[in-house]
C-alpha positions in Angstrom: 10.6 13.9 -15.6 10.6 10.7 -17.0 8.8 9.9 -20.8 7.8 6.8 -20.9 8.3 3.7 -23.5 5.5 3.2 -26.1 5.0 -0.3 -25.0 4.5 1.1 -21.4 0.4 1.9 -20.4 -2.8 0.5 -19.2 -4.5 -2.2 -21.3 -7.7 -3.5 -20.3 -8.3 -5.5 -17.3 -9.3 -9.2 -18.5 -6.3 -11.5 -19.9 -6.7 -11.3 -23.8 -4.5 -13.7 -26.2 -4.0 -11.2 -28.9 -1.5 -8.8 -27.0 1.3 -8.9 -23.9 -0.8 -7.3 -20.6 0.6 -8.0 -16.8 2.0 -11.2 -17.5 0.7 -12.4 -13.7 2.6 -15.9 -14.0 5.9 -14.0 -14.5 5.2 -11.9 -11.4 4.8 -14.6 -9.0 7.6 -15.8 -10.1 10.1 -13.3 -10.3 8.6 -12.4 -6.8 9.5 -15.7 -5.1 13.2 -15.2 -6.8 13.4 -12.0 -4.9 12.6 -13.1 -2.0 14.5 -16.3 -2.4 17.8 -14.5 -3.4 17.6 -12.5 -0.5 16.7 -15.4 1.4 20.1 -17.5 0.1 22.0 -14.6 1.1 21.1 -14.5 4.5 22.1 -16.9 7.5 18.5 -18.4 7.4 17.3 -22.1 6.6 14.0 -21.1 6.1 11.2 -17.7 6.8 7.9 -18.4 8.3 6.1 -15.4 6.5 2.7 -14.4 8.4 2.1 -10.8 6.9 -0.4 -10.6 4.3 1.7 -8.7 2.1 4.5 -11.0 2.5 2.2 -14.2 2.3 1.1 -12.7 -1.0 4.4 -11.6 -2.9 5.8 -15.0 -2.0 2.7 -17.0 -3.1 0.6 -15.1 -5.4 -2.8 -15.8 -3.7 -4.8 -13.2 -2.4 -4.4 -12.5 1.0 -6.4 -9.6 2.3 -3.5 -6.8 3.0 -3.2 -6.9 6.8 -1.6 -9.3 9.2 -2.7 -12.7 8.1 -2.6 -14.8 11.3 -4.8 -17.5 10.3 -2.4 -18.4 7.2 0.8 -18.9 7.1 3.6 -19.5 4.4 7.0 -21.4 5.0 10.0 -20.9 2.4 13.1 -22.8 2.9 16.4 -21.8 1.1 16.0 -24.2 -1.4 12.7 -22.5 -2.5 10.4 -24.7 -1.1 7.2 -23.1 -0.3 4.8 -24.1 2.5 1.4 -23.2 2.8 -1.0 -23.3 5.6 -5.1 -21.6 5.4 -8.0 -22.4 7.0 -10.1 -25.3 6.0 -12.2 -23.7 2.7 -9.3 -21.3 1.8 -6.8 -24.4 1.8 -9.3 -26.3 -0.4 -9.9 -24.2 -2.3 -6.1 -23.6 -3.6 -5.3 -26.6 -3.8 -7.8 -26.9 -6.8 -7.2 -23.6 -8.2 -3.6 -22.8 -7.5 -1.6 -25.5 -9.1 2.2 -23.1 -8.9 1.6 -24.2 -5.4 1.9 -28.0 -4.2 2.1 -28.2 -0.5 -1.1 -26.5 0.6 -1.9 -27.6 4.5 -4.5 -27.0 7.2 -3.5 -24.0 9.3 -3.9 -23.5 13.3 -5.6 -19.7 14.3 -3.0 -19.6 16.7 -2.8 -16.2 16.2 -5.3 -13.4 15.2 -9.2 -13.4 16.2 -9.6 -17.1 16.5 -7.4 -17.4 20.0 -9.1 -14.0 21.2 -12.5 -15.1 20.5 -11.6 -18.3 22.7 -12.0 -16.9 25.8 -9.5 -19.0 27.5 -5.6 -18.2 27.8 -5.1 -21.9 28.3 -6.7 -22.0 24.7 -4.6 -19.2 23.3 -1.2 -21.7 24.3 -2.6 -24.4 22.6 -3.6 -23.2 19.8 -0.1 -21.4 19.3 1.7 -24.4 20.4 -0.2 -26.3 17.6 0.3 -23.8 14.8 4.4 -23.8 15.7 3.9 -27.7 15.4 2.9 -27.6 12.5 5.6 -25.3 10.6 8.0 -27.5 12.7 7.4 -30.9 11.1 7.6 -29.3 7.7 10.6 -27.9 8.5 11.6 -31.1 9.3 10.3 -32.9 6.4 12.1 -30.0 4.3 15.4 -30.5 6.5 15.4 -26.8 7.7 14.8 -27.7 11.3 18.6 -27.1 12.6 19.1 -23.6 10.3 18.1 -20.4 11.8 14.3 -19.7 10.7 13.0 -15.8 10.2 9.5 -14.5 11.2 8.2 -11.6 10.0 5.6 -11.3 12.7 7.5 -11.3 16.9 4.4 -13.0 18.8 6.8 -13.9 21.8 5.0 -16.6 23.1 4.8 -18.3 19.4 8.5 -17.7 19.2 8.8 -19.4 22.2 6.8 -22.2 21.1 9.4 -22.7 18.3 12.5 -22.3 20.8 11.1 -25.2 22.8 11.7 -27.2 19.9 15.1 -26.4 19.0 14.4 -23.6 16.5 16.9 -21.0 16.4 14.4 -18.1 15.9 15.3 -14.6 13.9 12.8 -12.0 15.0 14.4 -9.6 12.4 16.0 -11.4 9.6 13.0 -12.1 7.5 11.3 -8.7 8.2 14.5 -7.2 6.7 14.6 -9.5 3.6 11.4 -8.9 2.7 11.6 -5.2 2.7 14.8 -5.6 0.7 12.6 -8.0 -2.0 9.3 -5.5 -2.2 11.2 -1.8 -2.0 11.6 -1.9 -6.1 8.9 -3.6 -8.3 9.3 -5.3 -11.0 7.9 -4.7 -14.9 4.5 -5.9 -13.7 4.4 -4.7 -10.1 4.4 -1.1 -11.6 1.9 -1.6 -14.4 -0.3 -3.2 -11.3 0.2 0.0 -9.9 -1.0 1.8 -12.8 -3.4 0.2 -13.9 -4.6 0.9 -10.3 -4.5 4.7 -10.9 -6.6 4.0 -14.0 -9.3 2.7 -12.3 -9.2 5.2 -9.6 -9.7 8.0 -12.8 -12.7 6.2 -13.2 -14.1 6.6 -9.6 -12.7 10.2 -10.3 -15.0 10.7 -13.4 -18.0 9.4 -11.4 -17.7 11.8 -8.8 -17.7 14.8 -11.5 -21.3 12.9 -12.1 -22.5 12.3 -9.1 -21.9 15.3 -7.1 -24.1 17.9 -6.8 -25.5 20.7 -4.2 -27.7 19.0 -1.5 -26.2 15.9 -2.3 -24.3 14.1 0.7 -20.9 13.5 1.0 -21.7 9.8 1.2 -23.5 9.1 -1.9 -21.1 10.7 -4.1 -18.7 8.3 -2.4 -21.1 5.1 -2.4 -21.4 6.3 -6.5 -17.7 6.4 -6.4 -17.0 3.1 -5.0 -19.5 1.2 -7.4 -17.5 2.6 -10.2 -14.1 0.7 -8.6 -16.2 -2.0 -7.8 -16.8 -2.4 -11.7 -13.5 -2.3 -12.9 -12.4 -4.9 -10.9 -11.0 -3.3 -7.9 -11.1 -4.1 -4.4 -12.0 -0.7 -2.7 -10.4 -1.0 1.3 -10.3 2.6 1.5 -10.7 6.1 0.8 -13.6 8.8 1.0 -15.0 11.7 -0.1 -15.4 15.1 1.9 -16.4 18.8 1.3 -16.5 22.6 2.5 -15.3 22.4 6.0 -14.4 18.6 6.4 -11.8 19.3 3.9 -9.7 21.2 6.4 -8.6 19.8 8.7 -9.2 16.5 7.0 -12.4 15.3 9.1 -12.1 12.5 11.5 -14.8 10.3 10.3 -13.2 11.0 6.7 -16.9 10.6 4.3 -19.6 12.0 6.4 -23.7 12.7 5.8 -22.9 16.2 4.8 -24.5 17.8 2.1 -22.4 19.6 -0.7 -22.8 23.1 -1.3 -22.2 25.6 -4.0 -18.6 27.4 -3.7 -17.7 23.6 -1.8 -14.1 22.1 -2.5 -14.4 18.4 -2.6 -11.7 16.3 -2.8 -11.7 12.7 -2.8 -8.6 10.1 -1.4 -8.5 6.7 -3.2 -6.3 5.1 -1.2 -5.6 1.4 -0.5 -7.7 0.6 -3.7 -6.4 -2.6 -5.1 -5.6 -4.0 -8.4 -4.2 -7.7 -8.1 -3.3 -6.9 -4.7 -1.5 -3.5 -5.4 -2.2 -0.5 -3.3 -3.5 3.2 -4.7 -3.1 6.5 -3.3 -4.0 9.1 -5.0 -5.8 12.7 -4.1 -7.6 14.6 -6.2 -9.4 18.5 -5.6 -12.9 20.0 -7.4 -14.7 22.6 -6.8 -18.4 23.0 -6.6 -18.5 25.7 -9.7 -15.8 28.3 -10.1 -13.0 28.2 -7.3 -12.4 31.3 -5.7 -9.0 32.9 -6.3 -8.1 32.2 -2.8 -8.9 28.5 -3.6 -7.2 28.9 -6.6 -3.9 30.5 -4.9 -3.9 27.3 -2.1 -4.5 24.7 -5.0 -1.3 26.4 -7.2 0.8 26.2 -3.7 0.1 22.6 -3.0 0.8 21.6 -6.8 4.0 23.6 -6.9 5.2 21.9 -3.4 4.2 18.4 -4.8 6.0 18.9 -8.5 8.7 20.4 -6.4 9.5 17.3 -4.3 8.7 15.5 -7.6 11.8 17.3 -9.1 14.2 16.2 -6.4 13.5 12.2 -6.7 16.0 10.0 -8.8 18.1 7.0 -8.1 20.9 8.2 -6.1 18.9 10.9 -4.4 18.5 10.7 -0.6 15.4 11.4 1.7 17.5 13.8 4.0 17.8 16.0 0.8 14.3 15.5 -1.0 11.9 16.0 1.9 13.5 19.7 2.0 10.8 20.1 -1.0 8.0 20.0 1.2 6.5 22.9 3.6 8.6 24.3 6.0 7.2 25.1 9.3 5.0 27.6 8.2 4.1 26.3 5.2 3.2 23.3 7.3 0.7 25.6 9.3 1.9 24.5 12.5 0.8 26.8 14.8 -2.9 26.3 13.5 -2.2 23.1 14.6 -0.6 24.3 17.9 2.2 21.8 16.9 5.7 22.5 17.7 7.7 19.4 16.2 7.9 18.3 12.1 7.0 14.7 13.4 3.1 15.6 15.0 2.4 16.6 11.2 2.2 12.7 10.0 0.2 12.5 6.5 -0.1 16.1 6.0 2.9 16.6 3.2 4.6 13.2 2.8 5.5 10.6 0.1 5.3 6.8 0.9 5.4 3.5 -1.1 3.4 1.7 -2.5 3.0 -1.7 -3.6 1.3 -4.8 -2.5 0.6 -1.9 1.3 -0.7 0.9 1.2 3.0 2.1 2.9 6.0 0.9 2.4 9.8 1.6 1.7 10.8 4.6 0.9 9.3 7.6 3.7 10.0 11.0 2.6 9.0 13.1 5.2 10.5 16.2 7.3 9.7 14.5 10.5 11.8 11.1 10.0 13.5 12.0 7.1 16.4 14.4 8.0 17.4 12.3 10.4 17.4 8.7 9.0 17.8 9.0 5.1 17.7 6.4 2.9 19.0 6.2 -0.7 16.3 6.0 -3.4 16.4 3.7 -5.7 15.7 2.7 -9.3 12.2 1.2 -9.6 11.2 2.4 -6.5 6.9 3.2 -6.2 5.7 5.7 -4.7 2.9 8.6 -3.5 3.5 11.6 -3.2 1.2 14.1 -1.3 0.7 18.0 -0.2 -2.1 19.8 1.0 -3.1 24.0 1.6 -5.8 25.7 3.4 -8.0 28.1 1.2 -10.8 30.0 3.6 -11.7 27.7 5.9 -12.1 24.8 3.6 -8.7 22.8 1.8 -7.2 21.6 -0.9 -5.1 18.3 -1.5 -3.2 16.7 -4.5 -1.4 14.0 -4.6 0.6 11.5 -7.7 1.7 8.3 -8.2 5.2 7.8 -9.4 7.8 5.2 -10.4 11.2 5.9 -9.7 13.4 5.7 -13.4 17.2 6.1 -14.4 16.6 9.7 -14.3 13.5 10.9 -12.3 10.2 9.7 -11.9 7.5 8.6 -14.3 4.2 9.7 -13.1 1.2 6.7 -13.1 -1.8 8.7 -12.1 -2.9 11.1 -15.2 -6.1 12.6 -14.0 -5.7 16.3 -14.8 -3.4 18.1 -12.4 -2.6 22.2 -13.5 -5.9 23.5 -11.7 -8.9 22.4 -9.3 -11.5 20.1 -11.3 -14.4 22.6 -11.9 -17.9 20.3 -11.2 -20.5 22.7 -13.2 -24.2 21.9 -11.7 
C-alpha cells in the first residue's frame, strides 16, 4: 500500500491565504492542456464537447454531471475555447468567469427543450440552429475545413453539420477525452479526497441519527444535511437496513423503520466536491453484530483489500478482477444467474472523477475479456458485498493509483462493522 507525503491531506473547505489548498486556477488549467494535448495530437481542427463532464474539465464551470444539451463548449486546436449556455447561465459567466472570454447564447437543440416542443418540425430547427451556431465560430476561429469531434452522436445534429461542410468525428473526441480524464492531476485527487472527507461527516451523523423505530429515511434526510453543510452537492446515495440490505432494495432509502440486531449501511455515491464524484460504502450494526454478520463483514473486507493488493501501474484488469468473488462467492445461483456479466455493481471497482464511472472497470464480467492497463494516477472505487442471515453487508474504498499501489482516500474505519449503541 501506498504511505502518503506529509504535504498530502484534507484542509478545510474555504480558500485561505495563509497555506497551499486545491489550487482551483491550476486545475482548470492544467485540465484544458490535457485535453488540448490530446486534441493537437489528433487529426481534429476542433471538438464540440456537449457532456457535462467534458464541458466541465475543459471549462471549469459547473455543469451538473449529466449530458448537458442546453450548453455547449467548442475547443479548436489552437486552444480556443467556445462557450454557449442558456440566457441567465451565459450572463451570468460572463461576469463571474473571466478565464473564459467568448461566452455565447446557446440553442436547446438538444435535451428537454426540443422534447417539450411538441413539434418534430421544431425539434429540426432548433438542431439546425444550435449546429449554426458552432459553425460560424468555427468559422470565425478558421476550424471550419478540419475535421471537428463530438462527444455526443445525435445523428440528425451531425447531419446538420455535414450539410455545411463539416467533416464530422463521431468518436475522436469521445476518445480524447477519456484519454485526458483517466489520470487526475495533484488537485483532481485531493478533490477526490476531500470528497471522502465530507462523506465521513455524513458517516458520523448517521452513528447519531440512527436509532430503533427510526426510518430509514430520516437517518438519510440527517445524513444529507450534514453534506449539504460541508459544501457538497449530494446527487446520490441512500441509506437502508435489515432486509433492504440484501439484496440492495430497489427503491434504495425506503420508510422503513430500523430495528435492533439491523445492519445499516449507507452508499454515498455521486457526492460532489468541486464537481468530483464519491463512492464510498460503509456497514453498522444496530448494537452488537452477530458472528454471522461479523464472518460476512470479514469476507467482504478481505475480498476488497484483496483486489486492493493486486492494483499498481502496470497491472492489468484481466489479472486484478481475479480478486473478486468467484462464482460462488458471487452467490449466483441466489440470484438464479448463470453469467459473471448479470452481476453488474455487486463486486466491482470503477473511476472516479468529475462521473460517478469512469476509466478504469475492473470487473469479472467485462474484465477478462477486455483488459486494460492501469495506470499511474488513476482514481478509483472499489467495492464488495456478503450476505449475513437474510440481511447484508457492503464495504467499499476510495483509492489513487501510486508508483507502487494504491493510496487509500476514504479513512472512515474499516477492520470491523461500525457498532451504533442505542
Amino acid at each position: 500500500m501506498y504511505e502518503r507525503d506529509f504535504m498530502e491531506g484534507t484542509r478545510g473547505t474555504m480558500a485561505v491565504d495563509w497555506e497551499e489548498r486545491i489550487d482551483v486556477k491550476r486545475m482548470r488549467r492544467e485540465r484544458k492542456e490535457r485535453a488540448l494535448d490530446r486534441l493537437q495530437d489528433s487529426e481534429l481542427g476542433s471538438m464540440l464537447l456537449i457532456n457535462d463532464p467534458n464541458v466541465r474539465y475543459v471549462t471549469g464551470l459547473a455543469m451538473t454531471g449529466g449530458s448537458g444539451a442546453d450548453h455547449y463548449t467548442l475547443l479548436t486546436e489552437d486552444g480556443d475555447v467556445v462557450h454557449w449556455d442558456t440566457a441567465d447561465h451565459a450572463s451570468n459567466q460572463r461576469f463571474n468567469c473571466p478565464w473564459l472570454d467568448d461566452i455565447r447564447y446557446a440553442c436547446p437543440g438538444l435535451g428537454n427543450v426540443p422534447r417539450a416542443s411538441g413539434s418534430a418540425s421544431a425539434r429540426d430547427w432548433l438542431k439546425d440552429k444550435m449546429a449554426e451556431t458552432v459553425y460560424t465560430a468555427m468559422e470565425e476561429y478558421g476550424v471550419d475545413r478540419e475535421p471537428m469531434g463530438i462527444d455526443v452522436g445525435n445523428g440528425t445534429l451531425i447531419e446538420k453539420f455535414e450539410n455545411r461542410g463539416v467533416d464530422v468525428d463521431t468518436s475522436a473526441a469521445t476518445d480524447i477525452m477519456l484519454d485526458a480524464r483517466k489520470t487526475k492531476t495533484r488537485d483532481e485527487i485531493e478533490c477526490l479526497r476531500q470528497v471522502a472527507a465530507i462523506c465521513e461527516a455524513g458517516f458520523q451523523k448517521i452513528t447519531e441519527s440512527a436509532r430503533p423505530g427510526k426510518r430509514e429515511s430520516e437517518v438519510w434526510g440527517d445524513a444529507v444535511s450534514e453534506l449539504w453543510g460541508h459544501g457538497a452537492m449530494a446527487q446520490g446515495g441512500y441509506v437502508t437496513s435489515g432486509p433492504n440490505t440484501w439484496p440492495k432494495h430497489q427503491a434504495n432509502t425506503t420508510d422503513r423503520m430500523i430495528r435492533p440486531n439491523d445492519l445499516v449501511y449507507a452508499d454515498f455515491y455521486n457526492i460532489g466536491y468541486l464537481g468530483y464524484r464519491s463512492c464510498y460504502y460503509r456497514t453498522f450494526s444496530m448494537g452488537e453484530p452477530t458472528q454471522a454478520q461479523k464472518d460476512a463483514y470479514e469476507k467482504a473486507r478481505d475480498d476488497l483489500y484483496d483486489v486492493l493488493e493486486r492494483i499498481e501501474p502496470g497491472a492489468t484488469t484481466d489479472e486484478i478482477c481475479k480478486g473478486f468473488p468467484d462464482r460462488d462467492g458471487e452467490h449466483m445461483d441466489w440470484y438464479d444467474a448463470d453469467e459473471f456479466w448479470q452481476m453488474t455493481t455487486n463486486h466491482w471497482a470503477h473511476g472516479l472523477g468529475l462521473q460517478l464511472y469512469e476509466t478504469p472497470l475492473i470487473w469479472r464480467g467485462l474484465s477478462p475479456d477486455h483488459p486494460i492497463e492501469i495506470e499511474e494516477g488513476m482514481t478509483m472505487a472499489v467495492e464488495t458485498m456478503q450476505p449475513a442471515e437474510r440481511q447484508g453487508v457492503r464495504v467499499e474504498e476510495m483509492v489513487v493509483v501510486r508508483e507502487n499501489g494504491v493510496e487509500i482516500l476514504s479513512e472512515w474505519p474499516v477492520s470491523e462493522i461500525t457498532r451504533i449503541d442505542y
